[in-house]
N, C-alpha and C positions, 0 to 999 in steps of 0.2 A: 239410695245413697250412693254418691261416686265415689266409685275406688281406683279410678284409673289417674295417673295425673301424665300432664300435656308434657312431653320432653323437645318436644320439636325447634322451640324456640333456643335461641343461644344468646339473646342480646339480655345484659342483666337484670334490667326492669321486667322485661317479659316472664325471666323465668322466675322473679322475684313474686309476681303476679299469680303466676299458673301455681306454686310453693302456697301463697296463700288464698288461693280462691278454694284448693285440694282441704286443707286445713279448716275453710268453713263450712264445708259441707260435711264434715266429719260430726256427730252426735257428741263426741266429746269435749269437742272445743266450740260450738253452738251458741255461745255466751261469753266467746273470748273476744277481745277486744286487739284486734291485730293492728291496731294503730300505735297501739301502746307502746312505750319506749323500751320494755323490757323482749315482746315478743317479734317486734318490728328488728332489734337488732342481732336477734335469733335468727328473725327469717334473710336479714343481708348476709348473715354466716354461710346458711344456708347456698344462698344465690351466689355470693364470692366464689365458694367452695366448685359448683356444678360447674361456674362462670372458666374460671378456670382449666377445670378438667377440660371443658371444651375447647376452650384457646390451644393448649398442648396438645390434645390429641390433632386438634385442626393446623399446629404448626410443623408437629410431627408427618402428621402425612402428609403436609407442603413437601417437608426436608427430605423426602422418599422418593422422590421425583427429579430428575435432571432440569425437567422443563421449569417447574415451582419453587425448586432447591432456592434459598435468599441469603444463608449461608456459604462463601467459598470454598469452605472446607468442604462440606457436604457434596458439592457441586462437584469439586474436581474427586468424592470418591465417587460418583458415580460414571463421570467422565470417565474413571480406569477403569471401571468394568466395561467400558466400549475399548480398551485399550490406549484409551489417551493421553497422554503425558502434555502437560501446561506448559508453554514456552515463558523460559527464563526473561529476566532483560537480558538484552544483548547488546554487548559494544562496540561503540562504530568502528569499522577496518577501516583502516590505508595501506595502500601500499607502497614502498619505498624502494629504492637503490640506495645501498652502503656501499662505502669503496674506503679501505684502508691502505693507505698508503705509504711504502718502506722502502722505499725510493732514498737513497743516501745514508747518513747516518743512523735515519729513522728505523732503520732496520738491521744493526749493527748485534751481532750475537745469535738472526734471526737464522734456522734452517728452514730453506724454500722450501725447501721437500716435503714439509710438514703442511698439511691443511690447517686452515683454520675456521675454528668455528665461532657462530655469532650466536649465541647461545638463548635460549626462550628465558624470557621475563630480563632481557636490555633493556633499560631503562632512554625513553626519549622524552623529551617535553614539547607540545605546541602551547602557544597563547594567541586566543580570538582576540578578535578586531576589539571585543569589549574589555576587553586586558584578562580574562578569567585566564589561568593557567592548568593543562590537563596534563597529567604524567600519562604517556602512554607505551607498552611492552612490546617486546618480537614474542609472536605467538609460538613460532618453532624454532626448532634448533635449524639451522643454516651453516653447512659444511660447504665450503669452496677450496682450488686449489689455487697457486699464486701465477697471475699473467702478469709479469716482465715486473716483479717486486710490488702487485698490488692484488688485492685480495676485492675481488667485487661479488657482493651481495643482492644479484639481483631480484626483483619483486621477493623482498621479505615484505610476508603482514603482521602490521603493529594493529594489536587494539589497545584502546583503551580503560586504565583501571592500574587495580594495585593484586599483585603477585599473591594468594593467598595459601597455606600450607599446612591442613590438617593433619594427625598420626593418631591411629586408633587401634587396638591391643585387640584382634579376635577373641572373643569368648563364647565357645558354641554350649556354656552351660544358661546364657540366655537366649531364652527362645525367639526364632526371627529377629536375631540380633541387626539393628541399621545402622548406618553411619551419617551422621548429620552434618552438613554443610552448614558452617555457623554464621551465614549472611544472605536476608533476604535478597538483597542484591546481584546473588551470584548470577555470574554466565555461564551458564550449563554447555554452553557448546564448546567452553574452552577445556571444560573438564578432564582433569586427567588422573587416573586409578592406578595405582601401582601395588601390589604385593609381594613382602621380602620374608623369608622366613623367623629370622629377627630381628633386632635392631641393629645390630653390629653386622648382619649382613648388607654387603654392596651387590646382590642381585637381588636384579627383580623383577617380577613377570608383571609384564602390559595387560590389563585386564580395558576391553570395548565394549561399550554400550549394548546390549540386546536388543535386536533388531527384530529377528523372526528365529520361526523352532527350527527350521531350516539347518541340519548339519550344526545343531548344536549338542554335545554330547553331555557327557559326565564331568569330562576334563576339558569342557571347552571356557575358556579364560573369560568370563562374559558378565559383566553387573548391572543390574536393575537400576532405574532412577525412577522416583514419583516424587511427587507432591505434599506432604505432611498437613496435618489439619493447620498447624500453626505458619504454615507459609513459608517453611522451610525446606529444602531441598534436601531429600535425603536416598543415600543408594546402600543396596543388599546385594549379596549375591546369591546362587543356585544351588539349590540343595543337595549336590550331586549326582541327581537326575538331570538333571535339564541344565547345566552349567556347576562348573568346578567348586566346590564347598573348603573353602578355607580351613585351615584347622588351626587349633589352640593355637594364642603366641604368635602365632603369626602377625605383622604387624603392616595394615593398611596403610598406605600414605594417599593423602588426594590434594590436589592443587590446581588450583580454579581463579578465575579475575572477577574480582569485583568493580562493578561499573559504575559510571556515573547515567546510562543509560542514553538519552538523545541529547543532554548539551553539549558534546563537543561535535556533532556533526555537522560534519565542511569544515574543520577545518586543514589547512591544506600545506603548510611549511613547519619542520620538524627539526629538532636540532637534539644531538646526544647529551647524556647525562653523563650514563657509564660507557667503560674503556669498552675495545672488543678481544677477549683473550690478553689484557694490558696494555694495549695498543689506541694510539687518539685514532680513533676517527671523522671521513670528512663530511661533512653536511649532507646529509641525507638531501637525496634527489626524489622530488614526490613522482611517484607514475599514477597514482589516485589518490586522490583528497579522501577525509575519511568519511567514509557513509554507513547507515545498515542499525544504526546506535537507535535503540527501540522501546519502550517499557513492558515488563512483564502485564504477559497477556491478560486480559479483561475478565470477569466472570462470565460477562452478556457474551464476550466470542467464544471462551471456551464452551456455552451453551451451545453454540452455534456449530464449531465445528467439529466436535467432537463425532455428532453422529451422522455426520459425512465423511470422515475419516472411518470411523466404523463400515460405512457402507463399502469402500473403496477396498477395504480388506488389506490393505498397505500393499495393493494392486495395481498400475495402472493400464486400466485394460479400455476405459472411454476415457474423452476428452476432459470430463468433468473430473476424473479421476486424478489426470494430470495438473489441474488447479487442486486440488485438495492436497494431495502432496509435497506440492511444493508451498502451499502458506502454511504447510504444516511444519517444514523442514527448513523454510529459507527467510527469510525476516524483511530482506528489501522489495516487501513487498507492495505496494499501493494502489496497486490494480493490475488484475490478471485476466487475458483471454486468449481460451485455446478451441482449436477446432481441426477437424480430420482432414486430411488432402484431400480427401474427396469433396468438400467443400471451400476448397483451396481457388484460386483464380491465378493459372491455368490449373484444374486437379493434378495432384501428385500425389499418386498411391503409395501407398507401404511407409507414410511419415505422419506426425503429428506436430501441429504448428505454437507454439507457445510463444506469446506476446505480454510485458511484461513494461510496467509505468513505475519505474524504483521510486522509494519517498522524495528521493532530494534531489537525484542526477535526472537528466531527459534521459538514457538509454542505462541498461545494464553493461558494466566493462567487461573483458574477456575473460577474467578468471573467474567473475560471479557466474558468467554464462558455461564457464566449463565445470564449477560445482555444481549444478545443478545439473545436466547432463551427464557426467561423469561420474558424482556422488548421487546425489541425491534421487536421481531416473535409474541407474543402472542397478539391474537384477530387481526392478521393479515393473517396467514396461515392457510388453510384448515381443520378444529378440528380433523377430521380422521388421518391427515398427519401429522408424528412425528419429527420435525427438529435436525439432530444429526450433531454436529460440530465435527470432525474428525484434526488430525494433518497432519499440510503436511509431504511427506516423498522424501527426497533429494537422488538422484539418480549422483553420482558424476561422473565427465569425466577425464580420464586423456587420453592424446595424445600425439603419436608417431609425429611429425613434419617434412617432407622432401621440400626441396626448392633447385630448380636448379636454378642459376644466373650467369649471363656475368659481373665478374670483369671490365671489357672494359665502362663497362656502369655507374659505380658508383661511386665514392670519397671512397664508406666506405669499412670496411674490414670485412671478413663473422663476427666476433664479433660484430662489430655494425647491420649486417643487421638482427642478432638473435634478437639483443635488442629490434628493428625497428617490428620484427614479433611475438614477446611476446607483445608487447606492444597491437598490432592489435586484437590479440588474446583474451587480457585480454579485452578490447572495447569488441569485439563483447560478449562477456559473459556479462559485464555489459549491455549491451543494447537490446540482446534479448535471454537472459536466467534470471533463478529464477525468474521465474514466471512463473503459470502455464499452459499461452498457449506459453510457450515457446519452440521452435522446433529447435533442432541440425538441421542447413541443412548443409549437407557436401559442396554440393557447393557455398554455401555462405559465407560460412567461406575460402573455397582455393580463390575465388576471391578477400575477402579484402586483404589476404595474397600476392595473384598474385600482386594485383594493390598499394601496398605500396609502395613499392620501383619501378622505371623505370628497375633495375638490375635483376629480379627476374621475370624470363621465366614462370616457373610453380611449382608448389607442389602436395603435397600429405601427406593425413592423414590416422592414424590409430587409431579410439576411439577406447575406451576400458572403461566398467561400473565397478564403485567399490562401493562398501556400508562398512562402519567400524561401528564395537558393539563390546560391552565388555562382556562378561561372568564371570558368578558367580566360583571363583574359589573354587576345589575339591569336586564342586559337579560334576552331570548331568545334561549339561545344554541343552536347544532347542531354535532353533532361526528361522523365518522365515523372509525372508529377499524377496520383491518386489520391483523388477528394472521397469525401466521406457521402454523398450523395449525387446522383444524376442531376443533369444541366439543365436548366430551362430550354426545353425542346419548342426551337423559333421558324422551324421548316426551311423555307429556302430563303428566307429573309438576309437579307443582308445587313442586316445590324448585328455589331457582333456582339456573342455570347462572352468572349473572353476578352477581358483588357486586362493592361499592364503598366507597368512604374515604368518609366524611360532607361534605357541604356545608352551610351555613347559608342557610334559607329562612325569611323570618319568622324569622330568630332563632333558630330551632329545627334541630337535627338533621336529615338528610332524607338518604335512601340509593339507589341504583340495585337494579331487581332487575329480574324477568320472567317471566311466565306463561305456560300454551302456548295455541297459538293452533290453532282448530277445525279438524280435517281440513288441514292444514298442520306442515310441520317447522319451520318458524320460529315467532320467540315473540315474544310484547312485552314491550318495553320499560315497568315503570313506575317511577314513584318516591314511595316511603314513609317513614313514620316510623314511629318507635316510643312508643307511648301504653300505658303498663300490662304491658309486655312484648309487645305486641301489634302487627302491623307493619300501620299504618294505610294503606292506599294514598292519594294524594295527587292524583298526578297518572295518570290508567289508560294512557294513552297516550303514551310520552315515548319513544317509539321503536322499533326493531326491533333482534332478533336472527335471524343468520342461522348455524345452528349448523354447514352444508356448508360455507359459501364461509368462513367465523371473522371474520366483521363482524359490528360492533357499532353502529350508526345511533342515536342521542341527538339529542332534539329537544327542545322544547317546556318545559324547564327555566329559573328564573329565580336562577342563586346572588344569594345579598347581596353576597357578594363574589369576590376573584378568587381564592380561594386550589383550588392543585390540587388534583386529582379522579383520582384512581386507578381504574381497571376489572381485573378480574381474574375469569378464565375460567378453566375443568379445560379443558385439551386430552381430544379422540378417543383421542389414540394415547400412549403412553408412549414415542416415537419424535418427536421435533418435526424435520421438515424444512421451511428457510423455498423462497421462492418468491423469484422475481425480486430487486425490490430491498429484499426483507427480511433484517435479521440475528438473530441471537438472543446474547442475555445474560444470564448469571446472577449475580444482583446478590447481594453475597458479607451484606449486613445482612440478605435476605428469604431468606436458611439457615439454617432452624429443623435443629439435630442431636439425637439422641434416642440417647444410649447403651445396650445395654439387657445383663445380663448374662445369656448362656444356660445358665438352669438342666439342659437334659438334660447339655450337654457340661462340666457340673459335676457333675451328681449323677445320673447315667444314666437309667435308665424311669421312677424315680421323681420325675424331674425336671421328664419331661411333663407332671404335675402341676397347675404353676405357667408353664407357657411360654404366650407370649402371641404374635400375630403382629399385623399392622400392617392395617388397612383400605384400602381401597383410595381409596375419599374421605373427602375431610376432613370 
């Protein structure tokens, strides 16, 4: 007789099965009828019951785990045992010039002598092109004093949102007393901590963020922030050990901006609401449109980066270390690559290079770039090691397109299949280009091409790099121009690797090209016209090519005027991988598509005939 019964199974028929297979081999039940409706819904009780236990216990030990956690809540308490705190939404900055002006009567009563301040949560409003209207604040107080009866304001940052202002009564007779931010919305970066002894007191001590143990005492003025299971931001402070412990009565105040997150970013003209200190003031002057406006972080990234921030130790001692920090600390982020001087072109010891593609702008502006170095690097990197943020540099694609397809096979007509293969084209650029481990693969791109349509046998491409800059016109100008990949290496050929869009010289047409140069792989740089069909060289020396390293050096040129100047080079490889802080783009206007019908897979051997295939340069 069996006495053991099968637990293995967890799906509910099965262990509904194994409950009554156990049950008939039992002497006592030998004559029961387990079909019956009385013992059958005994035995789903049964199976419900076990069914159960096992879902819980099997979602419980999901929820134990960072990696399997499906719950947010759970996810970010695991995240803070790595030390992680969940970025806020954040609202997009701009920066402005205010200038009040007391020039005449306007300033009738007024003492110069006095500064004046523009005080945090000024009220301004922009309205987008779609007429939406955002209220947006001066994030700090702003003290200036008066040049010649006018009070200028310069680079104040406004974000975005509305002025928000909690007050909370210490009570150290609840244990791990927190203080809740009462809007999922908040921006934690704007967060500001204040403690007064009571209410009717006007002093008050600045309480910052906790950063590390570092020089943190008893009495050091320092508040916690984390993440609440319910999705609320909430801060604590230090038990008197590790940071200042509030006492009775004492009364927290905290005030923070509520966002509206990424709709108002870009926009870029701003006008006052409220006075400054009672006074009109004049239309704000944009020095950056607003950018940086983000939604609070994801479950899937906080998965992500939480235990690479762990690793870094809130250290940056590698390169990698430098990317984890700063997507941990800075929001305008869209893509980041960093790498040591020593892998530098030419090396430069003792720095680290950080390259940086904002969501909205092409470049990071000067004060992002000096947060980040300033705040967010200092007293974290190496003191020897010098952090330099560098611009990315866009390395563009344009492409020759060929696709051979069996009419026989498809409804549509070669104009719709072009639509159908620009369309695949422009996908694959948004999804794994501009950015910078982004890699042209040539065959990854003819496959999505192959596989869009059932019509569409095979293809073939032909990239081609181009960079556009403007020159100073009627002077001398120089330009060095670094592609994302070495040049089609042509020997001593004299076809040239590099051509160009026309400039006007003397009035006249004039073009880039280049020659090879004697027992040497680089080439020069000249510049010609064209007389008779005939390409007259002009200038023999206007620079170099370097077809290993894929620079382009441009000298000794004089346009008439300023209009752009296009360079365009064949890559080495049918493969483009950029380097450091290069990206690549295929610009969807420089997509020549070429449909062609294939005569064998219409008209068999005799089709060979007529079949044609593509060259490999233009």
């Amino acid at each position: 007789m069996a006495t053991n019964l099968k637990v293995t199974e967890l799906d509910f028929d099965d262990i509904k099965n194994n409950l009554k297979n156990f049950l008939k081999r039992q002497n006592e039940f030998s004559s029961y009828d387990f079909e019956g409706s009385g013992l059958n819904i005994l035995l789903d009780v049964l199976a419900y019951n076990t069914h159960y236990n096992a879902l819980n216990a099997h979602y419980s030990l999901n929820e134990s785990f960072l990696d399997s956690a499906q719950i947010r809540g759970n996810v970010v308490t695991r995240a803070k045992l790595l030390g992680y705190v969940p970025r806020s939404d954040l609202s997009p900055r701009a920066v402005v010039n205010i200038t009040v002006d007391l020039t005449g009567s306007a300033g009738d009563g007024h003492n110069f002598d006095n500064p004046l301040t523009l005080a945090r949560g000024t009220k301004l409003r922009t309205v987008l092109p779609d007429g939406e209207e955002y209220k947006y604040l001066v994030l700090n107080n702003n003290t200036v004093n008066d040049i010649g009866e006018k009070y200028i304001f310069n680079n104040v940052t406004l974000v975005e949102g509305e002025l928000r202002e909690l007050k909370y009564r210490v009570d150290n007779d609840i244990e791990n007393q927190k203080f809740q931010l009462s809007d999922v919305n908040a921006d934690t970066s704007t967060l500001r901590v204040r403690v007064q002894s009571n209410e009717n007191s006007n002093s008050f001590d600045i309480y910052t963020p906790f950063e590390s143990l570092d020089k943190v005492d008893s009495e050091s003025k320092v508040y916690y922030l984390q993440e609440n299971p319910s999705g609320f931001y909430e801060i604590y402070f230090g038990d008197g050990v590790t940071g200042r412990k509030p006492t009775n009565n004492e009364v927290v105040t905290i005030d923070y901006i509520i966002t509206s997150g990424t709709e108002s970013n870009g926009a870029t003209t701003f006008s006052m609401i409220d006075s400054v200190a009672g006074f009109t003031a004049d239309a704000p002057v944009t020095v950056s449109p607003s950018i940086g406006g983000v939604e609070k972080e994801t479950t899937e990234s906080i998965r992500f980066n939480a235990p690479l921030t762990f690793i870094t130790q809130n250290r940056a001692v590698t390169s990698e270390d430098y990317a984890s920090i700063i997507k941990k600390n800075f929001a305008n982020v869209d893509s980041i690559s960093t790498w040591g001087g020593e892998d530098n072109d030419p090396p430069e010891y003792g720095r680290v290079y950080i390259a940086i593609k904002p969501l909205l702008a092409a470049t990071l502006t000067d004060s992002e770039k000096s947060t980040i170095t300033d705040s967010i690097l200092k007293g974290k990197n190496i003191v020897s090691i010098i952090p330099e943020i560098v611009d990315p540099e866009t390395t563009n694609l344009e492409l020759d397109v060929f696709f051979k397809f069996n009419p026989n096979l498809t409804d549509r007509s070669d104009v719709d299949l072009q639509s159908v293969v620009r369309d695949t084209i422009t996908d694959y650029n948004f999804d794994n280009l501009n950015k910078f481990d982004g890699v042209f693969r040539y065959s990854q791109l003819t496959k999505a091409i192959d596989n869009c349509d059932p019509s569409i046998i095979n293809s073939t491409l032909r990239p081609r790099m181009f960079q556009t800059f403007t020159p100073t016109a009627n002077v001398i100008n120089s330009k060095l121009l670094t592609f994302a990949a070495p040049f089609f290496l042509s020997g001593q050929s004299s076809r040239f690797i590099l051509t160009s869009s026309a400039f006007k010289v003397g009035g006249i047409d004039h073009f880039f090209g280049d020659v090879p140069i004697s027992g040497s792989t680089k080439r020069q740089v000249i510049v010609y016209k064209i007389v008779d069909g005939n390409n007259i060289t002009v200038v023999p020396n206007a620079g170099e090519l370097d077809p290993e390293k894929g620079t382009v050096l441009l000298n000794t040129f004089t346009p008439d005027d300023a209009t752009a100047i296009t360079i365009t080079v064949v890559p080495n490889s049918l493969d483009i991988a950029p380097k450091r802080n290069q990206l690549l783009s295929i610009i969807n206007d420089k997509v020549i598509i070429k449909p062609q019908v294939d005569t064998i897979a219409v008209g068999g051997s005799s089709g060979s005939i007529d079949y044609t295939t593509t060259s490999r340069i233009k």
